[in-house]
C-alpha positions in Angstrom: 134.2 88.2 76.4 135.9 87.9 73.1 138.5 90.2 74.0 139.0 88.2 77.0 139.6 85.1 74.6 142.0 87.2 72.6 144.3 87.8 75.8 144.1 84.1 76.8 145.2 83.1 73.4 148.1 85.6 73.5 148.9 85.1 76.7 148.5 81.0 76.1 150.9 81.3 73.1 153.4 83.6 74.8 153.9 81.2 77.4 154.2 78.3 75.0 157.1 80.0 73.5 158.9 80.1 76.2 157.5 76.7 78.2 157.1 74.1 75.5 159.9 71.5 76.5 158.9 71.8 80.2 155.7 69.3 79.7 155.7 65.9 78.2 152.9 64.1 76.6 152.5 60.3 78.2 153.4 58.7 74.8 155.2 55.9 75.9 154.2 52.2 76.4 150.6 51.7 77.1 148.3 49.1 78.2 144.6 48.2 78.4 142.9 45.5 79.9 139.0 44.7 80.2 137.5 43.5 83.3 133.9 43.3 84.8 132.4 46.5 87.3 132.4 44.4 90.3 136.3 43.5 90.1 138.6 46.0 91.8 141.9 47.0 90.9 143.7 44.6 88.3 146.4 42.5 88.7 149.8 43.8 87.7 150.8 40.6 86.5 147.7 39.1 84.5 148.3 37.9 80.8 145.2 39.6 79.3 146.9 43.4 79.2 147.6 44.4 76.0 149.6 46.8 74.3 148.1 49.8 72.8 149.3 52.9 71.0 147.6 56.3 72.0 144.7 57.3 69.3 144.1 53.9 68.6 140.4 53.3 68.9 139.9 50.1 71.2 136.2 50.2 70.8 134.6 47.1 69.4 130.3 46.5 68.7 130.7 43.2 70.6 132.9 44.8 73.7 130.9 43.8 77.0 129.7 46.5 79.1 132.8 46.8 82.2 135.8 48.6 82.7 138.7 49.7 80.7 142.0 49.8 82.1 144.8 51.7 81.3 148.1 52.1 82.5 151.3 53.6 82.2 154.8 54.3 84.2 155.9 57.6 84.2 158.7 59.8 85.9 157.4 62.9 89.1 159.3 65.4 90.3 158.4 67.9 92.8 155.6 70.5 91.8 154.9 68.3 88.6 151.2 68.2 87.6 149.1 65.9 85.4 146.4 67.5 82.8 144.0 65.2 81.3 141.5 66.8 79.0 137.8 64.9 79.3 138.2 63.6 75.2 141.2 62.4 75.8 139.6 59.4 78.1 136.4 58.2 76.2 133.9 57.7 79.1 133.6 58.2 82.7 136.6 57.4 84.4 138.7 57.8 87.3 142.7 58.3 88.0 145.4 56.7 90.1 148.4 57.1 90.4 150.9 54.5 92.4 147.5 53.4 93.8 146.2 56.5 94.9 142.8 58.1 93.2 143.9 61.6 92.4 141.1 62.6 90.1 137.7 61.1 89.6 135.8 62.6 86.3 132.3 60.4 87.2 130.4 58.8 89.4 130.7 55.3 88.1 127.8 53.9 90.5 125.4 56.4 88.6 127.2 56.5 85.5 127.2 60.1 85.6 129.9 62.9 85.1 130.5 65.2 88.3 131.2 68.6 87.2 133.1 69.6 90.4 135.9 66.8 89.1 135.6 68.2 85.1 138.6 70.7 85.7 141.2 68.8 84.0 144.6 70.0 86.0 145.7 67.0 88.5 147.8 67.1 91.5 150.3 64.6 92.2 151.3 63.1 94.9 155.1 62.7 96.0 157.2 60.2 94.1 157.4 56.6 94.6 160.2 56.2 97.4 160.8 52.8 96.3 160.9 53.4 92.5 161.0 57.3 92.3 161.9 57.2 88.6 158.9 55.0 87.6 155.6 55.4 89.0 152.3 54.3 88.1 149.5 56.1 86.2 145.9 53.5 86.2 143.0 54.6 84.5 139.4 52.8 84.6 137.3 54.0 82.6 133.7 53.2 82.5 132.9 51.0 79.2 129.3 52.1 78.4 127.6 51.8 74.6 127.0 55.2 74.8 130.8 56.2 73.6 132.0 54.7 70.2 135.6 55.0 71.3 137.8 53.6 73.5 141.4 54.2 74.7 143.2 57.3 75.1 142.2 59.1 72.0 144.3 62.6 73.0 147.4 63.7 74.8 148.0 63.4 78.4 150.5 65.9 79.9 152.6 65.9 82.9 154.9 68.6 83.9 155.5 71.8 86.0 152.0 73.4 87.1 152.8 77.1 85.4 154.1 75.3 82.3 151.0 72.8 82.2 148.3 75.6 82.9 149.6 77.2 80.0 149.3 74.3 77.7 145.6 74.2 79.4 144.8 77.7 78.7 146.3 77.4 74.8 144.5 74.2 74.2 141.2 76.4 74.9 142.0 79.3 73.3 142.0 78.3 70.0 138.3 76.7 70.4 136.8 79.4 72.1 138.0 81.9 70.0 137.1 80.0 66.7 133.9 79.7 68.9 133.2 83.5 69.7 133.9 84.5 66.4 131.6 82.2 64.5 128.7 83.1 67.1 129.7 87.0 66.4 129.2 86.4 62.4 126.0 84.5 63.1 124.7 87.5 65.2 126.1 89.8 62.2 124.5 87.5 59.6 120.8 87.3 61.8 121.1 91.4 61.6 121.2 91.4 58.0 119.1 88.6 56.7 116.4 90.0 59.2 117.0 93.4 58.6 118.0 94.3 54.9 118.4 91.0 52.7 115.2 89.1 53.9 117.1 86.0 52.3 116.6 82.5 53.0 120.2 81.5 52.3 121.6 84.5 54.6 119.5 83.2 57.6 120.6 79.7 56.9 124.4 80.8 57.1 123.4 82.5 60.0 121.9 79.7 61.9 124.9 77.1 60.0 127.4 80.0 62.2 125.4 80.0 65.2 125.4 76.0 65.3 129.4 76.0 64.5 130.2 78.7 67.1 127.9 76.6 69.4 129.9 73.4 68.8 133.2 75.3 68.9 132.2 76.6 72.5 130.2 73.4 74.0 133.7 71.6 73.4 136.0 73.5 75.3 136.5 72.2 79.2 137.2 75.3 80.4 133.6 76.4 79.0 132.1 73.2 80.5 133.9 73.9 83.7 132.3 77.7 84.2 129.4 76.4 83.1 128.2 74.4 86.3 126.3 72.2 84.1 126.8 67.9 83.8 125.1 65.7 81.9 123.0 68.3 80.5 126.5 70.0 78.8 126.5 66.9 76.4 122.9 67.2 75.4 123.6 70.6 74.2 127.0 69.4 72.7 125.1 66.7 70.6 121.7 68.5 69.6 124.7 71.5 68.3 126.7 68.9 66.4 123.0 67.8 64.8 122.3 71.1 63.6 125.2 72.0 61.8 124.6 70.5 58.5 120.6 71.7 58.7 122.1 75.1 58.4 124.7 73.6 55.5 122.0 72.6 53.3 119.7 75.5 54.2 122.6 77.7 52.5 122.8 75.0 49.5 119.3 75.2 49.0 118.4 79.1 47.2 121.6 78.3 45.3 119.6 75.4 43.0 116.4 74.8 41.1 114.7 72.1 39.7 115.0 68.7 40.6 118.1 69.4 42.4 116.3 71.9 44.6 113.9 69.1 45.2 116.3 66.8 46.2 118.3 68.9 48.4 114.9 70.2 50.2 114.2 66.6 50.8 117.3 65.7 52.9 117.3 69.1 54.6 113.7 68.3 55.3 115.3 64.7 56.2 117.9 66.6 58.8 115.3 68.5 60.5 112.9 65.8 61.4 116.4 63.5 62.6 116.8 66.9 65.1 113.8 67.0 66.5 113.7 63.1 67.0 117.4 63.1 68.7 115.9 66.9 70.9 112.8 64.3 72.0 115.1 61.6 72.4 117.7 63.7 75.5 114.6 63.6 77.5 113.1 60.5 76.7 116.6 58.1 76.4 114.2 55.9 74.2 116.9 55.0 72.0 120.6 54.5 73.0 123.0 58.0 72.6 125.8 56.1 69.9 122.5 54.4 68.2 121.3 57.8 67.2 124.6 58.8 66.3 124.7 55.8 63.7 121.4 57.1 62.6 122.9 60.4 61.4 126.1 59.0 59.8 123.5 56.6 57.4 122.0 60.4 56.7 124.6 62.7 56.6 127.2 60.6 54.6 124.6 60.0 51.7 123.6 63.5 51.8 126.3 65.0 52.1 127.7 63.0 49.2 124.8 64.2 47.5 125.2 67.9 47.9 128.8 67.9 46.4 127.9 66.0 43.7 125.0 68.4 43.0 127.1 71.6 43.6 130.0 70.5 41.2 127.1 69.6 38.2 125.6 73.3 39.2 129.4 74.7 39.2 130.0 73.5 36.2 126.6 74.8 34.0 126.4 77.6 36.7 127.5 81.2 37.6 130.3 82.5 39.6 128.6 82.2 42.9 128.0 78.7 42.1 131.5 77.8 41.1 132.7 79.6 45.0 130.5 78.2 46.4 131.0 74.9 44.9 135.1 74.7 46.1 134.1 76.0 49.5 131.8 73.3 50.2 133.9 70.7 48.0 136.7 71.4 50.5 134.8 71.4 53.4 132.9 68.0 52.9 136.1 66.2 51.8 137.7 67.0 54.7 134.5 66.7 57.3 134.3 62.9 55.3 137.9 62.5 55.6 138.0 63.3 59.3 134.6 61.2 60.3 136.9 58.1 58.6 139.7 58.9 60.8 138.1 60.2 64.1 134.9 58.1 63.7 133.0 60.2 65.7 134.8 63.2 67.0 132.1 65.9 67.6 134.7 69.4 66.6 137.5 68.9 63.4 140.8 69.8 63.7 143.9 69.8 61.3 142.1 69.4 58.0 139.0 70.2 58.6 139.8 73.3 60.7 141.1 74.9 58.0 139.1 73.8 55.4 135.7 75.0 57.6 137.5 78.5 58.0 137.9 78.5 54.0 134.6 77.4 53.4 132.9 79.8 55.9 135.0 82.3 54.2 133.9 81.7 50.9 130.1 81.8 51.6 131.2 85.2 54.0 131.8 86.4 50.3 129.5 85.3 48.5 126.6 86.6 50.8 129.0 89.9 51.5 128.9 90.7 47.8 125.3 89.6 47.0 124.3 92.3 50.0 126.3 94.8 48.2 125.0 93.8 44.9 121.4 93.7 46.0 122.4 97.4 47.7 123.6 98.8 44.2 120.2 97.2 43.0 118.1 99.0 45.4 120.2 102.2 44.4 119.4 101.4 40.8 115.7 100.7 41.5 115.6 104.2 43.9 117.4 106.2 40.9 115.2 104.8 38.4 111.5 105.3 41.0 113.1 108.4 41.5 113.1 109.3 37.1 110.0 108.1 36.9 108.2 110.2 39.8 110.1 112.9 37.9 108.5 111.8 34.9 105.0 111.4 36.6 105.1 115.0 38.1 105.7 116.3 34.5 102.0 114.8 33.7 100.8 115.4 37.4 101.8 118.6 39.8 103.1 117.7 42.9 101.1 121.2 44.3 97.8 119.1 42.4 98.5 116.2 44.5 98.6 118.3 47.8 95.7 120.4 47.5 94.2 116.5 46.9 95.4 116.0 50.2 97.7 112.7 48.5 101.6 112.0 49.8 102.1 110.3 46.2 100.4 109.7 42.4 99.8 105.8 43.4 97.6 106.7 46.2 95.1 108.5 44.1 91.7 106.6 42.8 89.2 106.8 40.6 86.9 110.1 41.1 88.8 112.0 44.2 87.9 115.6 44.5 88.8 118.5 46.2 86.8 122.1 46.2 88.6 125.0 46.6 89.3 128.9 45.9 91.8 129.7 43.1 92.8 132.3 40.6 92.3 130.3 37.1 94.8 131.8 34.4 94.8 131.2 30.7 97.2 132.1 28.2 96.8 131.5 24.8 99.3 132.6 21.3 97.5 135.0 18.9 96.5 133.9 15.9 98.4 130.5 16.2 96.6 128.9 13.7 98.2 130.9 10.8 101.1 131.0 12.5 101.5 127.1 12.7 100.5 127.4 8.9 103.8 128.2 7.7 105.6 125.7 9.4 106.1 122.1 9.1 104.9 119.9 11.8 108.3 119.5 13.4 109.0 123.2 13.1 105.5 123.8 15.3 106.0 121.3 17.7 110.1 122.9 18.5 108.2 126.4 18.4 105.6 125.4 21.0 108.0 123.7 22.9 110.3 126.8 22.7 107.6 128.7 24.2 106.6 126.8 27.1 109.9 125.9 28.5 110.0 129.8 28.7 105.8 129.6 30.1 106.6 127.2 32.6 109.2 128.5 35.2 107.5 131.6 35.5 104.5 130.4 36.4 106.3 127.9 39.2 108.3 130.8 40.5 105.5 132.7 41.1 103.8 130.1 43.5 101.4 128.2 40.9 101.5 125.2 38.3 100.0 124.5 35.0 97.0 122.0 34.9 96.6 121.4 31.4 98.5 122.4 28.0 95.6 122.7 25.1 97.1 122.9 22.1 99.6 126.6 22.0 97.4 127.7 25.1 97.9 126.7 29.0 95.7 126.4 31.9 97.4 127.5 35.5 96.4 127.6 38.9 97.2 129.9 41.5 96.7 130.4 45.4 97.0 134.1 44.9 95.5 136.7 42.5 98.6 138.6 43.3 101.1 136.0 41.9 98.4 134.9 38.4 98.8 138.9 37.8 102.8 138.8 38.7 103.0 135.8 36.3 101.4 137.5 33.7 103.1 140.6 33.9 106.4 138.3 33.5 105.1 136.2 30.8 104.3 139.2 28.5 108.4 140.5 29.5 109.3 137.2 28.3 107.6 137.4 25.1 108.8 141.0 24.3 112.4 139.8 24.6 111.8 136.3 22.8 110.7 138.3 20.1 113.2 140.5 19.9 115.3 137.3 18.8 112.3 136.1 16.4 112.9 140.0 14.5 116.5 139.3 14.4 116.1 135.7 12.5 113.7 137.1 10.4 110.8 135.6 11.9 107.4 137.2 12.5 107.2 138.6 16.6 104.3 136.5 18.6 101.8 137.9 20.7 100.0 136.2 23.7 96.5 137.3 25.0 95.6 136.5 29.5 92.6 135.8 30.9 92.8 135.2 34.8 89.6 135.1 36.9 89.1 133.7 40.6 86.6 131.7 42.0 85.9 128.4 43.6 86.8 125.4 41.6 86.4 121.4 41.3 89.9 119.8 40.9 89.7 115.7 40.9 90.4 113.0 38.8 87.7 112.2 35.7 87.6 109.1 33.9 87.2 105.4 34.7 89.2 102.3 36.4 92.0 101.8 34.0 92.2 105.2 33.0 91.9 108.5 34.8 93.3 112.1 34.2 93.4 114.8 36.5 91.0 118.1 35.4 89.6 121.2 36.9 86.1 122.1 36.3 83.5 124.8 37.4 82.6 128.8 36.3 86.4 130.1 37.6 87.7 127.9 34.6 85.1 128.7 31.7 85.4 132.5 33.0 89.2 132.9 32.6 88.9 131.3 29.5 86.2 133.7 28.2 88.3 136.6 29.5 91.1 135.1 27.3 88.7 135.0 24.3 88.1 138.8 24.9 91.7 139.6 24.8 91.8 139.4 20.8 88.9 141.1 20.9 90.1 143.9 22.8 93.2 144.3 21.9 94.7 143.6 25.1 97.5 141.7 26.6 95.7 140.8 30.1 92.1 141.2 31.3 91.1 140.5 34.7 87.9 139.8 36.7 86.6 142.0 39.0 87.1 139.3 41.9 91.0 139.4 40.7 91.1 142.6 40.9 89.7 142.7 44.7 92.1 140.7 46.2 95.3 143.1 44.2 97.7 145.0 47.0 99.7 146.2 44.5 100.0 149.6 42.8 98.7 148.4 39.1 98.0 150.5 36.2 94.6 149.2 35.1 91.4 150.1 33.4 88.0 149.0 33.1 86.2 147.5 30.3 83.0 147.7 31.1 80.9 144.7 32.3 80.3 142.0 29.3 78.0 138.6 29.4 79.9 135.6 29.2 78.7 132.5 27.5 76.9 130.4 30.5 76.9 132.9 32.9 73.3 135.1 33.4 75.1 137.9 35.3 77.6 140.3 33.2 81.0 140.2 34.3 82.8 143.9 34.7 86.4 143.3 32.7 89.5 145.3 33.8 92.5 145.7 31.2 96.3 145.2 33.4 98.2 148.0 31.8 101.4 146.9 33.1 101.7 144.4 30.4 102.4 147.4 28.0 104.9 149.2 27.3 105.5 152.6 29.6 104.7 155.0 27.0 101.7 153.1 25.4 100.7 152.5 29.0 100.7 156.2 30.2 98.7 157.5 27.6 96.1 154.8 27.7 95.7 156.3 31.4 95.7 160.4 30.5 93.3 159.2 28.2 91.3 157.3 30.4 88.3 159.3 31.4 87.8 159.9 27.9 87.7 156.3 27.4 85.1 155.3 29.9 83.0 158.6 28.7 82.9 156.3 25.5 82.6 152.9 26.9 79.2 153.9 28.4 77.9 155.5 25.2 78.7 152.5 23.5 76.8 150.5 26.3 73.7 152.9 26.0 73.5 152.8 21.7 74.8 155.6 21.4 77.6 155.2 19.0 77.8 158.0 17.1 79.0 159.9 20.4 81.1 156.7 20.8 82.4 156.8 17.7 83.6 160.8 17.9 85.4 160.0 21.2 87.2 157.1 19.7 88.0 158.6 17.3 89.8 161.2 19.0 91.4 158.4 21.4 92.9 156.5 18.5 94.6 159.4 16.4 96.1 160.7 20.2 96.8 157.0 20.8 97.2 154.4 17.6 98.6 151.7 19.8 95.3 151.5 21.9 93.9 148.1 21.0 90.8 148.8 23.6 89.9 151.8 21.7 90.3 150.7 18.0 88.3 147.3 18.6 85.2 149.2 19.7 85.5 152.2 17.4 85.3 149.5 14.9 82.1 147.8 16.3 80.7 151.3 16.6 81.3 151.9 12.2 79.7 148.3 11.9 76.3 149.2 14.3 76.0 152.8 12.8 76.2 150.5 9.0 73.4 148.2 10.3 71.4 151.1 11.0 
């Protein structure tokens, strides 16, 4: 449709181009005369017409009800046509021309208007044979209260019919376009208050566009003329006129505070109960149409008074959108104000007001254009900064926690959820830490142990698990699969070897790390109460890792394993086993295998030849007999000095031989 409107407006000013000295506007000498309904036609010759100048209002609160004549002399030639647009004859009126009715716009028995006559474009009839140059134009129009202006308040056009529908089609154009595009913006504005701003002012604008476009549209003939509709096009045309400055004060309104805010809701409130009276009032005709109309001057003047005032003191203490907003409506007001003065009652501005409605509805465009844009960058800076913190909040809680909680997000777990499940529990913890941390200053230990773990940490997420809790130098991880705790810890102990390698080089003393990984079933939940909760894992899994961690000072080893880690192994490891040792809260002995991997290959390979030899002594040791221990050991050691295994229980064996 608008493109439609585009091409007619084209088209229209093409035309007028080219056409606009063909057509004359009747501007000459007029002349009005009052007489009762039931007289005909008036007499040519009676002393009470009066001259008048077109656009002068001739209506007066004391005028009797009756008809209004008006007449003219103008010159026809052959294929000339008279256009007379509905507001240019306050009323209902008919047409004559040298006597002849050529166009009737209303029934004046019912005092109604008859669409099928609302198509403005006259025909003529042939020239006056007597007076060819000079013929008559007579209009009576019907002189109701209902219409606060009287005389012919716009142009009347005579010329060729091609030249005269142009100036038709171009006197449209501009008001349906205007129209279209205002109802276009309000659909625009609906889409984004409803969708994405959620802002009172935006929907306002919206319905202030919708009402405008509205107006725009219900004014144009050609609209009223597709339309089919009467009386009932009027209604419409009046109840859109009465909305227009609801929506003007519903953008106002988010703009103030205070007492101003108060003020402003008051007379918007004011405006919409005035609407719904005039709505009841189309149906009911309790009160006369021009009555109500007075009605909403004695409101809208004051108010609209009001609001500039309001918006210049805002604009002047206020912010940037305040100050735009302020000239926009400034502009707009003075000339809506200006324009009521001059036209007293003409339902759509032009001139003035035209322009200065286009540059206010401009201006507010802006404003809400770049507050959507501002309250986008907003929501990007909100997103960015949700998005740091989550990152923050996985540093303290595991996403992989979370899942195996069965929870999309942190803020949707409570107070005492819990989740039991089969993992592989791995602890890692730095040899003799404590004299370690001895010789360094508490800054110096907290760089060293952070050092460390940034090194701890990716290993243990590349191989599939996360760490629950830091305790001090030592870590707690979990793990789906045996197979990637024991990967892990193979990699962890490489990392250790080379990091040391740099602590030799600085003259620092190398580190050493003892594992413990077990698997079991495991409690992992949230401990704690209302206003403060932590996430923990709890049950035999975790105190048995952390046993088999213990052992590894004890043992001289780098990584001891469960039996049920062990089990679930694919792999081709190099391990070895301990023999089976009681564990502090468990009644059944736990059998303890060393992961040789950790070592290095030479160490490694000879704690394997050596093997048998090892577990020949192992089970002496477990029977008392330690003197046999002690001479296999023995041997072991001086074949193999870097055998923790074997030193740490040849030395238990010297100090149970001494108690005996």
């Amino acid at each position: 449709m608008m493109r439609i409107i585009v091409l007619l407006f084209l088209f229209a000013l093409g035309s007028q181009c080219s056409t606009e000295t063909r057509e004359n506007s009747l501007n000459g000498a007029w002349e009005f005369i009052y007489l009762p309904v039931s007289e005909s036609f008036p007499s040519k010759d009676d002393l009470k017409w009066k001259a008048f100048e077109p656009g002068e209002n001739l209506y007066t609160p004391n005028s009797r009800v009756g008809i209004l004549w008006y007449r003219t002399t103008f010159n026809i030639l052959p294929g000339y046509k008279l256009m007379i647009p509905p507001a240019s004859v306050p009323g209902l009126y008919r047409v004559y021309v040298d006597g002849v009715m050529v166009h009737s716009f209303a029934s004046l028995s019912e005092g109604k208007a008859d669409v099928r006559k609302v198509w403005p474009i006259i025909d003529l009839p042939p020239p006056n044979k007597n007076n060819p140059q000079h013929s008559n134009l007579l209009i009576s129009a019907h002189n109701t209260d209902d219409y606060g202006e009287r005389g012919i308040m716009g142009p009347i056009w005579i010329g060729p019919a091609d030249s005269i529908q142009t100036r038709f089609l171009l006197s449209q154009a501009d008001t349906l376009f205007l129209g279209l595009v205002f109802l276009a913006l309000s659909l625009a504005t609906f889409a984004v208050s409803i969708g994405f701003s959620r802002d009172w002012g935006t929907f306002n604008f919206g319905f202030f566009l919708a009402s405008l476009g509205s107006l725009s549209v219900l004014r144009s003939d050609l609209a009223w003329y597709l339309s089919g509709l009467g009386d009932e096009w009027f209604t419409l045309l009046r109840l859109s006129f009465f909305s227009v400055p609801i929506g003007l004060f519903g953008i106002a309104l988010p703009m103030f505070r205070g007492k101003s805010r108060r003020i402003l809701f008051a007379l918007y409130s004011l405006l919409g109960s005035f609407f719904f009276l005039s709505f009841a009032n189309e149906f009911t005709l309790t009160l006369n149409v021009w009555f109500v109309f007075r009605i909403f001057l004695l409101i809208i003047i004051p108010g609209a008074l009001t609001l500039g005032a309001l918006s210049i003191i805002a604009a002047i203490h206020g912010n940037r959108e305040l100050r735009l907003f302020s000239i926009g409506l400034s502009l707009f007001l003075f000339a809506a104000l200006i324009d009521l003065v001059d036209r007293f009652l003409e339902l759509i501005p032009f001139g003035l007001i035209h322009w200065a409605l286009i540059a206010f509805v401009g201006i507010v465009l802006f404003l809400i254009t770049d507050r959507f844009f501002q309250s986008q960058r907003d929501l990007r800076a909100y997103t960015d900064n949700l998005e740091k913190t989550n990152r923050s909040l996985r540093r303290f809680v595991p996403d992989q926690f979370l899942d195996i909680l069965g929870k999309p997000s942190l803020v949707e777990v409570n107070h005492g959820d819990q989740v039991q499940r089969e993992m592989t529990v791995l602890f890692a913890d730095i040899r003799s830490f404590t004299e370690l941390s001895e010789s360094m200053t508490p800054q110096e230990n907290f760089n060293f142990l952070n050092s460390y773990l940034q090194r701890v940490g990716p290993i243990i997420r590349e191989n599939g698990g996360f760490i629950d809790k830091y305790i001090g130098d030592a870590i707690m991880a979990l793990f789906d699969s045996s197979e990637d705790a024991v990967r892990a810890a193979i990699q962890m102990h490489a990392m250790v070897r080379s990091h040391n390698q740099v602590r030799i080089d600085t003259n620092r003393v190398p580190i050493k790390i003892g594992i413990g990984i077990h698997r079991g079933m495991v409690m992992l939940g949230t401990i704690g109460e209302v206003e403060r909760i932590d996430n923990t894992v709890i049950g035999d899994a975790v105190n048995i890792a952390s046993r088999l961690e213990g052992l590894t000072s004890g043992y001289g080893a780098g990584v001891l394993l469960s039996s049920d880690v062990v089990h679930e192994l694919n792999g081709d490891y190099k391990l070895r086993t301990l023999g089976k040792h009681l564990v502090k809260g468990k009644r059944l002995p736990v059998l303890v295998f060393e992961l040789l991997d950790v070592d290095t290959p030479d160490i490694s390979e000879k704690k394997l030849e050596y093997d048998p030899f090892f577990q020949e002594a192992i089970k002496h040791f477990a029977k008392g007999q330690f003197k046999l221990a002690q001479k296999t050991l023995s041997s072991l050691v001086q074949s193999n000095p870097y055998d923790g295994a074997a030193q740490r229980i040849l030395e238990r064996c010297k100090r149970m031989l001494r108690v005996k």
